[in-house]
C-alpha positions as CSV (number, residue, x, y, z in Angstrom):
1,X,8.7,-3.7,24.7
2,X,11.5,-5.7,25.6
3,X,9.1,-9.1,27.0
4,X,6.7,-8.5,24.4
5,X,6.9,-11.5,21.4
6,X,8.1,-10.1,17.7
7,X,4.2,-10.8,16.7
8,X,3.3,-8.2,19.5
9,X,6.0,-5.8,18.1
10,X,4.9,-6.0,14.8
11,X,1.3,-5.3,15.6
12,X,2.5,-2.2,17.2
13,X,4.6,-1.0,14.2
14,X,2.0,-1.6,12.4
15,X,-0.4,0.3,14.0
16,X,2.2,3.3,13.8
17,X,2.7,3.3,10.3
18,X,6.0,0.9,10.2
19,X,6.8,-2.1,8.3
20,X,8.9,-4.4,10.5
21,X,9.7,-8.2,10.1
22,X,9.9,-11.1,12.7
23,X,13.7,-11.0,11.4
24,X,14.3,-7.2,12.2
25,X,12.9,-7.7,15.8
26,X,15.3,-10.5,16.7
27,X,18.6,-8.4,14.8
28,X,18.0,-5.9,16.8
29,X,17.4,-7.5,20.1
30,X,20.5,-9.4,19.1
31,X,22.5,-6.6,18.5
32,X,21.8,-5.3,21.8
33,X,22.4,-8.7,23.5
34,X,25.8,-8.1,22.6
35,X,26.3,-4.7,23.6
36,X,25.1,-6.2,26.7
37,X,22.1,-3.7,26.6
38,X,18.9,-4.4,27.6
39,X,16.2,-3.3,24.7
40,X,15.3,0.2,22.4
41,X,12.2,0.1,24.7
42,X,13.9,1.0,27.7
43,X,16.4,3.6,26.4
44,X,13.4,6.3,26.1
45,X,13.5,7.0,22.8
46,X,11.2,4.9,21.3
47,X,7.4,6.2,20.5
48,X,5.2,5.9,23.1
49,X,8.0,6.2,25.6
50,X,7.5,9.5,27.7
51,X,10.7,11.5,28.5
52,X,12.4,10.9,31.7
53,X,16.3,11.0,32.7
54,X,18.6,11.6,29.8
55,X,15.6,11.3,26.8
56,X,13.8,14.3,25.4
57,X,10.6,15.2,23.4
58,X,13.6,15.5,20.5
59,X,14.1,11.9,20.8
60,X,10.5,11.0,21.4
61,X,9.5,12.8,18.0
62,X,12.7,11.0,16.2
63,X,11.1,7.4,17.9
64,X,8.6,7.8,14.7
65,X,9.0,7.6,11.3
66,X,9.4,11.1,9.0
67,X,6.7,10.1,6.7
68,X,4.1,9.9,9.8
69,X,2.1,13.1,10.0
70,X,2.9,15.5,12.4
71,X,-0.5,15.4,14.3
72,X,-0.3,11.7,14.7
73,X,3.2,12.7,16.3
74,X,1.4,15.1,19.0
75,X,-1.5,12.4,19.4
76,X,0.9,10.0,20.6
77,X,2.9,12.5,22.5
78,X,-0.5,13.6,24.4
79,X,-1.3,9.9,25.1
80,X,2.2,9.6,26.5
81,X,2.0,12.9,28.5
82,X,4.3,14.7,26.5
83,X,3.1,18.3,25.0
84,X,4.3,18.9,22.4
85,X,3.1,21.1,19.4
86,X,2.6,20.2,15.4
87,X,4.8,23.2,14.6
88,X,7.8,21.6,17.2
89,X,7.4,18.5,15.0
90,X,8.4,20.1,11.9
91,X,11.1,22.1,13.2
92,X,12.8,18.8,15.0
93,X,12.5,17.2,11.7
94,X,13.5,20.6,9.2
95,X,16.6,20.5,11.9
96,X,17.6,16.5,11.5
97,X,17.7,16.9,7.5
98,X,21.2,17.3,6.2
99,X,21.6,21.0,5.1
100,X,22.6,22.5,1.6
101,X,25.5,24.4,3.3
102,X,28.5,24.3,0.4
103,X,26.5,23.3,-2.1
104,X,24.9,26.0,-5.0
105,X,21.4,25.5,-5.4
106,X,19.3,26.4,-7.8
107,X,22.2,24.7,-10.6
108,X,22.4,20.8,-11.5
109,X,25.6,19.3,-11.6
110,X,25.5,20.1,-15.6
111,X,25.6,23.4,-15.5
112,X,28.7,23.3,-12.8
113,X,30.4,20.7,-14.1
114,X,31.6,17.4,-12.1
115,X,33.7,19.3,-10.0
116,X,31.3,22.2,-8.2
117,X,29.4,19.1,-7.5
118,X,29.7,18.3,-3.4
119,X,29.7,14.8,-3.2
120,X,30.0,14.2,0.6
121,X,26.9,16.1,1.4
122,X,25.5,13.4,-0.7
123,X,27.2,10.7,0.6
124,X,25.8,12.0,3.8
125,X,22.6,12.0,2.4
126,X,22.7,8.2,1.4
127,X,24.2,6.9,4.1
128,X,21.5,8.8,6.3
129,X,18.8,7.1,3.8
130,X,20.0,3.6,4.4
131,X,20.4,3.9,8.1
132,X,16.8,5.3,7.9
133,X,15.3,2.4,5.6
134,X,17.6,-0.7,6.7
135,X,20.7,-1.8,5.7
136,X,19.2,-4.5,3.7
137,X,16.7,-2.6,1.7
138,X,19.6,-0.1,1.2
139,X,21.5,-3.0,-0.3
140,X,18.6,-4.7,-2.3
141,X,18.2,-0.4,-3.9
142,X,21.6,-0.5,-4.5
143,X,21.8,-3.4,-6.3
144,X,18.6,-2.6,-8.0
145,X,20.6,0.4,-9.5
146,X,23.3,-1.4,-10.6
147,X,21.6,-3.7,-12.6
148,X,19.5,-0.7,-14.6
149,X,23.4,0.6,-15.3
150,X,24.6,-2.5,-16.5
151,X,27.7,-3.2,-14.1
């Protein structure tokens, strides 16, 4: 929606399940002033966007956010001409989740000790989280934590 006003792209978050601000629309449309790239909307990624040249119905489910059901998913993909299937949904998101390869399941980090612990898989984790959520809210979590630990 690159001419529509931050009100009109808020409305349509909203209607989708997001929570975006007046402030988050214009970052990001600054961002991509600079990059000297025209909008999100035009890149074919974003929901609602059908996929043409160089996008795919993997990019068009990863437009939405996880926590939006899967049939909601394949409702907008139908309006946008795209078939797609709930169980496609799943698997594109199963596949996009960082896996447990390295680490031992089924034992805490107590039972292992410090070391068997495999901290970049969880640094991949967070850093996947705040990308996800916004570097600000990521920030404002953060330092939500470090005040319960007293630093």
């Amino acid at each position: 929606m690159p001419k529509a006003s931050a009100a009109d792209i808020i409305k349509k978050a909203k209607t989708l399940g997001l929570r975006l601000t007046a402030n988050h629309v214009y970052a990001v449309r600054a961002i991509d002033k600079r990059r000297g790239k025209p909008s999100h909307a035009s890149h074919g990624s974003a929901p609602g966007a059908k996929p043409g040249r160089g996008a795919s119905k993997t990019a068009f489910i990863r437009g939405f956010a996880n926590d939006m059901p899967a049939a909601k998913v394949v409702e907008e993909a139908k309006r946008a001409g795209v078939k797609i299937s709930k169980e496609y949904v799943y698997r594109v998101r199963a596949l996009a989740k960082p896996s447990l390869t390295g680490q031992r399941r089924g034992f805490g980090r107590h039972a292992l000790g410090p070391a068997a612990t495999n901290y970049a898989g969880s640094e991949q984790r967070l850093t996947s989280l705040a990308l996800e959520i916004g570097l600000v809210r990521a920030s404002a979590l953060l330092e939500r934590v470090r005040m319960r630990m007293g630093n």
